[in-house]
C-alpha positions as CSV (number, residue, x, y, z in Angstrom):
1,X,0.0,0.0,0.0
2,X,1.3,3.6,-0.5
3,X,1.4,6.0,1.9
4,X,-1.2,7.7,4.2
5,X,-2.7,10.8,3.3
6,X,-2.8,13.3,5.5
7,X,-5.7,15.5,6.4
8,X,-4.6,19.3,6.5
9,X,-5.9,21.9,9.0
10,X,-7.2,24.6,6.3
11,X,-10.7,23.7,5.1
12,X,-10.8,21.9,2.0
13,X,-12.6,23.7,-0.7
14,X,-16.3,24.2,-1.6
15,X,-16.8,22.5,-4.6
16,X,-19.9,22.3,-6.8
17,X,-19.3,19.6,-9.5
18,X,-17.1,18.3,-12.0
19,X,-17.1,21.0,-15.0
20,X,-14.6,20.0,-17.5
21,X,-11.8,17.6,-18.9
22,X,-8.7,18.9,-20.6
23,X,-7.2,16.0,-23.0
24,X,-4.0,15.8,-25.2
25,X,-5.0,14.5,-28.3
26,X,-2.1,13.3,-31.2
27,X,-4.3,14.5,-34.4
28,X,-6.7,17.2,-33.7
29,X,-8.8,16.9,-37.2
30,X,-9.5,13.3,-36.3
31,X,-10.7,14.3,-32.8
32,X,-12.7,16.8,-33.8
33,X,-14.2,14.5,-36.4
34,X,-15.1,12.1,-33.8
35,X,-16.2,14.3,-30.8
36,X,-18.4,16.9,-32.8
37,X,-19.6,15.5,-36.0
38,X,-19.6,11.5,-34.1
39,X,-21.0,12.9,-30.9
40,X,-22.4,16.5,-31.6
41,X,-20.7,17.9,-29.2
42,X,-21.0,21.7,-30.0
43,X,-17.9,24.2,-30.5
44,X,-17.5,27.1,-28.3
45,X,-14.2,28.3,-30.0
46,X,-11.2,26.7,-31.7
47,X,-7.8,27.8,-33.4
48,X,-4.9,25.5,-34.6
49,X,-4.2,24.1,-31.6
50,X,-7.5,23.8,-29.3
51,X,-11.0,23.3,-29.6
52,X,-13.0,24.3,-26.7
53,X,-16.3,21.9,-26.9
54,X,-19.7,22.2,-24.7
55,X,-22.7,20.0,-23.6
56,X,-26.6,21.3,-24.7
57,X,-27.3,22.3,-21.1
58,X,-24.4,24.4,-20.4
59,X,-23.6,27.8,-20.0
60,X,-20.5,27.7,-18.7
61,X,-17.2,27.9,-21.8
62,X,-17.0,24.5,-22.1
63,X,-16.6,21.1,-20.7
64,X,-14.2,19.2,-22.8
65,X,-10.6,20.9,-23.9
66,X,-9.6,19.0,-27.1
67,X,-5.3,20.3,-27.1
68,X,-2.8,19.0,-29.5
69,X,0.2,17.7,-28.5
70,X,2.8,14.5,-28.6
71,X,1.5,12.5,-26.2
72,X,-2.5,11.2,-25.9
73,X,-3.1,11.7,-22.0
74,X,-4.9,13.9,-19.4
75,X,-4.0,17.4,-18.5
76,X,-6.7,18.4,-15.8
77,X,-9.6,16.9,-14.0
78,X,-11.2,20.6,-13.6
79,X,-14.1,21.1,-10.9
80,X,-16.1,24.7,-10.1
81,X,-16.1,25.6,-6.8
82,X,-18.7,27.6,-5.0
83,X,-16.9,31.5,-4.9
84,X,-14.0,33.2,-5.9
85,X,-12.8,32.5,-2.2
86,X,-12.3,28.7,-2.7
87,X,-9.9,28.8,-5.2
88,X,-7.9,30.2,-2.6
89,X,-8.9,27.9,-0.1
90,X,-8.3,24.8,-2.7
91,X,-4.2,26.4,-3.3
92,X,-4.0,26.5,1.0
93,X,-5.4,23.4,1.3
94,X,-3.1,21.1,-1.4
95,X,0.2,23.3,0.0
96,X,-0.5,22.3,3.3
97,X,-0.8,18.4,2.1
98,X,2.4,18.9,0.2
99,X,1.7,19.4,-2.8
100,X,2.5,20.6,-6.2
101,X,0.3,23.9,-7.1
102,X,0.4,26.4,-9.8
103,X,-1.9,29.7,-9.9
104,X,-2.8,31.3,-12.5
105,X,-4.9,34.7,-12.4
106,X,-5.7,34.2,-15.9
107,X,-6.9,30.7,-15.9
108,X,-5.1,27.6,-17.9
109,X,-7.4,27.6,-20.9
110,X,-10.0,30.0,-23.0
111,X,-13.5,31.1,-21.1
112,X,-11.5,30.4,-17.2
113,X,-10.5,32.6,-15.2
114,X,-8.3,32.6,-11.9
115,X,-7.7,28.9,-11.4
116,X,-5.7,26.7,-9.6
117,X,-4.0,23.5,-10.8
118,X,-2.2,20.8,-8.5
119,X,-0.6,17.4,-8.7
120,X,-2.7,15.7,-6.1
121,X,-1.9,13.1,-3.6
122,X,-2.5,10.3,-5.9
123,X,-0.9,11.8,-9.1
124,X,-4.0,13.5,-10.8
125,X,-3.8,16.5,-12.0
126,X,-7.1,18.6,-10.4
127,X,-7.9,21.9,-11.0
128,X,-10.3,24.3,-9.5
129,X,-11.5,27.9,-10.6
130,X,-15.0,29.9,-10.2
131,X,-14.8,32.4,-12.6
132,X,-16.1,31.2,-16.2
133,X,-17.1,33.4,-19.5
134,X,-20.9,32.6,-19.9
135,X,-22.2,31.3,-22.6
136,X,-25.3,30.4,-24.6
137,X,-27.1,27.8,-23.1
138,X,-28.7,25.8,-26.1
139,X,-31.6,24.1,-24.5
140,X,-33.8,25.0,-26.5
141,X,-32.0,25.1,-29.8
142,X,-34.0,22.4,-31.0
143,X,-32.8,23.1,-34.2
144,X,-29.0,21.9,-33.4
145,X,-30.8,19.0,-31.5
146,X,-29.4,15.7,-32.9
147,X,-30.9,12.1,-31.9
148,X,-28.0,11.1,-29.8
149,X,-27.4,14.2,-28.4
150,X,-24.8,14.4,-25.3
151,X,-26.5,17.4,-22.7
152,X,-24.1,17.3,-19.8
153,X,-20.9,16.4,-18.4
154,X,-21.4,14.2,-15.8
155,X,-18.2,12.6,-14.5
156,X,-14.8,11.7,-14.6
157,X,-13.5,8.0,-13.7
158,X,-9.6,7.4,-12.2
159,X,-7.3,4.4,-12.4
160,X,-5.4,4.3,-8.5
161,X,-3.9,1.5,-7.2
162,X,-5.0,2.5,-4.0
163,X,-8.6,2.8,-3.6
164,X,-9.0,2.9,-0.1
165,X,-6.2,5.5,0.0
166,X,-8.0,7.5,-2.8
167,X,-11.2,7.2,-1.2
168,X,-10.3,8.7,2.2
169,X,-8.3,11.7,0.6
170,X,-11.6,12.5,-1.6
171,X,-14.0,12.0,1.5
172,X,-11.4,14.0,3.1
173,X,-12.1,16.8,0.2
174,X,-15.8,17.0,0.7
175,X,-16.9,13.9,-1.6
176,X,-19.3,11.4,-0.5
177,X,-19.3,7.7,-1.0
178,X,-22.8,7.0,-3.0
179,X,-21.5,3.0,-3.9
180,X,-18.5,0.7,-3.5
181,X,-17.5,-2.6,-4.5
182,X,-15.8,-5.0,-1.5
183,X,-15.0,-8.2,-0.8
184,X,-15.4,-10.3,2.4
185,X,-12.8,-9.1,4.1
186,X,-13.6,-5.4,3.3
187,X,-11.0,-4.9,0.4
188,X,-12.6,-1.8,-1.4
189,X,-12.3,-2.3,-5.5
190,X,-14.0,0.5,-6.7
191,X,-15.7,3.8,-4.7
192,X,-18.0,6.0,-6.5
193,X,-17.8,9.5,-5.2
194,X,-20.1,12.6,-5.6
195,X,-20.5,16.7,-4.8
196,X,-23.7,17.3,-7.3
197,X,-26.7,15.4,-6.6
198,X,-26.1,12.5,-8.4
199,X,-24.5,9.2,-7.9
200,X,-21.0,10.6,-8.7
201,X,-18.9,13.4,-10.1
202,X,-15.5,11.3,-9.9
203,X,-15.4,7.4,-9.5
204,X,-11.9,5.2,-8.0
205,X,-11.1,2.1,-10.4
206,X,-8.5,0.0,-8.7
207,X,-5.6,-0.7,-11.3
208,X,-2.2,0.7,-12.0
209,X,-1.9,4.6,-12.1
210,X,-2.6,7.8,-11.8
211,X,-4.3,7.3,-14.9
212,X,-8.0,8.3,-16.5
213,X,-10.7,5.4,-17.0
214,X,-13.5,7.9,-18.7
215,X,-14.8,11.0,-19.0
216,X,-18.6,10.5,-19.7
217,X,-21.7,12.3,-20.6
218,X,-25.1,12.2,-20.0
219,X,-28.1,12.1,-22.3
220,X,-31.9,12.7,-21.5
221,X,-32.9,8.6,-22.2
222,X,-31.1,5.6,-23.2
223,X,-32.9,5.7,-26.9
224,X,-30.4,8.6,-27.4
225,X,-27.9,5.9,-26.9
226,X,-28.5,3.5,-29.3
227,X,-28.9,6.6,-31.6
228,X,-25.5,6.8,-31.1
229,X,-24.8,2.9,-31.7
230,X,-26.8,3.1,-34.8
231,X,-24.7,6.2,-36.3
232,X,-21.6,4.4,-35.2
233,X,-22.5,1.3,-37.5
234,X,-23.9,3.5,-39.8
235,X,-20.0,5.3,-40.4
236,X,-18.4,1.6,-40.5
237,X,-16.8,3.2,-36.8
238,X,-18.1,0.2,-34.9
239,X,-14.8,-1.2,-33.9
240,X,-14.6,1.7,-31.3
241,X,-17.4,0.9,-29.4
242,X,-15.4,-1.1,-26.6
243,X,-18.5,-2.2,-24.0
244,X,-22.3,-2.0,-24.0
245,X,-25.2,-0.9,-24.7
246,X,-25.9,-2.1,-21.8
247,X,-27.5,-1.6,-17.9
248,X,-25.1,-0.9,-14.5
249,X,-25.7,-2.2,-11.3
250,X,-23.8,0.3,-9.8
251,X,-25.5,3.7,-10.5
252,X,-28.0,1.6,-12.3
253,X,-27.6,4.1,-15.3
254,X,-27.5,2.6,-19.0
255,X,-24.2,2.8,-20.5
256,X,-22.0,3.0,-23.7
257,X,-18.2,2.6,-23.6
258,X,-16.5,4.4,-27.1
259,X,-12.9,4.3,-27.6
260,X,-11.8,8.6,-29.6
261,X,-9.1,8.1,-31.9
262,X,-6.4,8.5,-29.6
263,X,-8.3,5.5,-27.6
264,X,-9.2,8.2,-24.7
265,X,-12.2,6.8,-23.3
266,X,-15.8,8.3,-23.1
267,X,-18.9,7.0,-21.5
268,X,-22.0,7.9,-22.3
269,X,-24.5,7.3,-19.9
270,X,-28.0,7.9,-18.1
271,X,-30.9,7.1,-15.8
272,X,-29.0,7.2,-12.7
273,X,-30.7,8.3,-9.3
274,X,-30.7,11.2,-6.8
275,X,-28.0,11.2,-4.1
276,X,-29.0,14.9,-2.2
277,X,-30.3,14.2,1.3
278,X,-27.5,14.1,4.0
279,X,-28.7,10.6,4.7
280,X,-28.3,9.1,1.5
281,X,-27.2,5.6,2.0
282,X,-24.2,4.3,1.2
283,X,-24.6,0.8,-1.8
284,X,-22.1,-1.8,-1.3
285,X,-21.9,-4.5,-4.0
286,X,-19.8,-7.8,-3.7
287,X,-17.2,-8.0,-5.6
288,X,-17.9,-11.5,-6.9
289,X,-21.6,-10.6,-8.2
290,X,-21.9,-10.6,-11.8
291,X,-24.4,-8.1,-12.0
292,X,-22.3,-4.9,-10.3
293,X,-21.0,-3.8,-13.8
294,X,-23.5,-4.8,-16.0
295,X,-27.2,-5.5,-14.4
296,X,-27.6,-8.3,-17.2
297,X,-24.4,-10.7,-16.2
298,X,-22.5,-9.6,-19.6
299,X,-19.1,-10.4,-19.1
300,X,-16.4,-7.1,-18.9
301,X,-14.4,-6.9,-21.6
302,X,-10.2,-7.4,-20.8
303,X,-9.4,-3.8,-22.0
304,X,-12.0,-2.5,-19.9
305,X,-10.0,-3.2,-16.8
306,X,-6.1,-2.9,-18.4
307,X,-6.7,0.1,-20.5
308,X,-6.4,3.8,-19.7
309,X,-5.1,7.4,-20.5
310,X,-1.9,8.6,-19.1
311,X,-2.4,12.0,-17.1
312,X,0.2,14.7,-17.0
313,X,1.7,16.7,-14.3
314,X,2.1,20.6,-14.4
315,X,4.9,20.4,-16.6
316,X,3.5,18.5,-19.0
317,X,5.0,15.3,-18.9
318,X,3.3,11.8,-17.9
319,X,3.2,10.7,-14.3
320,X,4.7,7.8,-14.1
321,X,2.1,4.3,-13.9
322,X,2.6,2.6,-10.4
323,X,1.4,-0.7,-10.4
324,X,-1.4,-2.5,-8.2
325,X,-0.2,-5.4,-6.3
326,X,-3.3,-6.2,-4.4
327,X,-6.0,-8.5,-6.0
328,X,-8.0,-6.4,-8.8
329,X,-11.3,-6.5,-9.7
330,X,-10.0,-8.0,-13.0
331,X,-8.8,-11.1,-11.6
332,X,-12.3,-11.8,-9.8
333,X,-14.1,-10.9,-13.4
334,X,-11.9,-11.7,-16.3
335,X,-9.8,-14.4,-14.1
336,X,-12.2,-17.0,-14.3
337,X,-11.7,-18.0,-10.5
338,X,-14.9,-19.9,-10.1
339,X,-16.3,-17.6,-7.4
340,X,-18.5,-15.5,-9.1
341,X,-22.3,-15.3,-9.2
342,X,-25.8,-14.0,-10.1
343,X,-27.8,-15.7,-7.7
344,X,-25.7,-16.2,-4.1
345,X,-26.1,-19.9,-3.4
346,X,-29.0,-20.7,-2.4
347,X,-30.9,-17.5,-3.2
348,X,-34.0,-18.5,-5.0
349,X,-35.5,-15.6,-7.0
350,X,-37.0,-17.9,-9.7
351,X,-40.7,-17.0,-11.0
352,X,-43.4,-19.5,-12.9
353,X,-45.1,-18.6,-16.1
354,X,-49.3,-18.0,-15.4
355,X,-48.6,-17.4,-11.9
356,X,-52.4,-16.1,-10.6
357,X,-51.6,-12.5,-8.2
């Protein structure tokens, strides 16, 4: 296990939600093939080297930062915080746990303003600003409304080898634990972690890291997502569709796994549940039950559980990829152990055709 993280004195920072994803992508005409004219995600501005892209419900500049460079990986996990006055208290808080920071007054990227940017205890990159250039919020451009289209950003997912670690530094950060995957003896797999009012804004995925599982979007209903199948097929683009359509058990939300062309991978997603009252209980799932990843027992695909972007640190270079050496949830899925199930033994949850109510 690595080490402990400690909890600083200062008070973590307020923050709202996840807001936006800033990727490193090797051939920025193919990306923006994929992500707007595959996707629909709509351009808030571009030049040569960046194209600043947006959800149909937001207002803010944007939630995904297409940048070209050398290297496919991550640049920032970006969340908004509640005032100008937690920015501040976000740069206190992660040089008081020792770590990297970098300010700037100006922001990192187009549409952002004062910001700040750390390496974080388990080698993301996080950043955290308030102040954003409005934009048009295109809910009712029903005219740019496509069948598949992709209306909000609704979380990121990280690759750590340490999830128990991860989860308490996030808890520690003002996230709350909405599901988790364990075994017997309380090993945690896989935490799913919120600040909006939804199942989760950032999810742990034990494996070697720091390094990004997904970013994923939400649409309104899961029709939206085989739209997005069917287009797929349609442009002979099929191969890229790594997992699904198919149903969670955690989150219960209906999923799609896509692979862009620099294999970054996006979820889209929806018809998860409401996680808002203070008392909102916590779901553990075994880690041996089929149905945690997918609610209909379809086996996980290998890559699902091996494969994931690098992320950078403030200088731009890749963090280096430290490797799991507890059990991962691969080798209880994709191992073939024997151990897993859909019905517990002797669970009974059979039904008989004609049954009179």
């Amino acid at each position: 296990m690595t080490n402990f993280v400690p909890t600083p004195t200062a008070p973590a920072p307020d923050i709202v939600r996840c807001a936006y994803m800033e990727i490193v992508v090797t051939d920025l005409s193919k990306s923006r093939e994929f992500y707007v004219d595959v996707l629909g995600l709509h351009v808030t501005e571009e030049d040569e080297n960046t194209i600043y892209l947006r959800s149909l419900e937001e207002f803010i500049h944007h939630n995904l930062v297409l940048r070209k460079g050398p290297i496919a990986a991550v640049a920032a996990f970006a969340y908004r915080v509640k005032s100008p006055a937690e920015v501040d208290a976000a740069e206190t808080y992660y040089k008081e746990m020792g770590c990297r920071t970098e300010r700037r007054k100006e922001g990192f990227t187009k549409g952002i303003g004062d910001s700040v940017r750390v390496e974080d205890p388990l080698g993301f990159p996080y950043e955290f600003f308030y102040e954003t250039e409005h934009v048009e919020r295109l809910t009712q451009r029903y005219d740019l409304y496509s069948a598949g289209e992709l209306v909000r950003l609704d979380h990121f997912n990280q690759v750590t080898p340490d999830v128990p670690r991860g989860r308490k530094y996030l808890e520690d950060l003002g996230f709350r634990v909405s599901e988790d995957i364990k075994d017997s003896d309380g090993v945690t797999y896989a935490a799913w972690m919120h600040r909006k009012q939804t199942v989760h804004d950032t999810a742990l995925t034990g494996g070697d890291g720091p390094r990004m599982h997904h970013v994923a979007f939400a649409t309104h209903e899961k029709h939206n997502i085989i739209q997005i199948c069917d287009k797929m097929g349609a442009l002979r683009i099929s191969d890229r569709i790594e997992r699904g359509p198919g149903r969670h058990g955690v989150s219960n939300a209906f999923y799609l796994y896509i692979l862009d062309p620099d294999d970054h991978r996006v979820e889209i997603y929806t018809q998860d549940y409401y996680t808002g009252d203070p008392d909102n209980p916590t779901i553990t799932w075994d880690v041996h039950d089929n149905q945690r990843r997918d609610w209909w027992g379809n086996a996980v695909v290998p890559s699902w559980y091996t494969e994931a972007s690098l992320v950078l640190d403030l200088d731009g270079n890749p963090q280096p990829v430290i490797k799991r050496t507890d059990t991962s949830e691969m080798a209880v899925t994709v191992g073939a152990d024997g151990f897993s199930y859909t019905r517990e033994p002797g669970e009974d949850r059979g039904f008989k055709l004609g049954t009179q109510l």
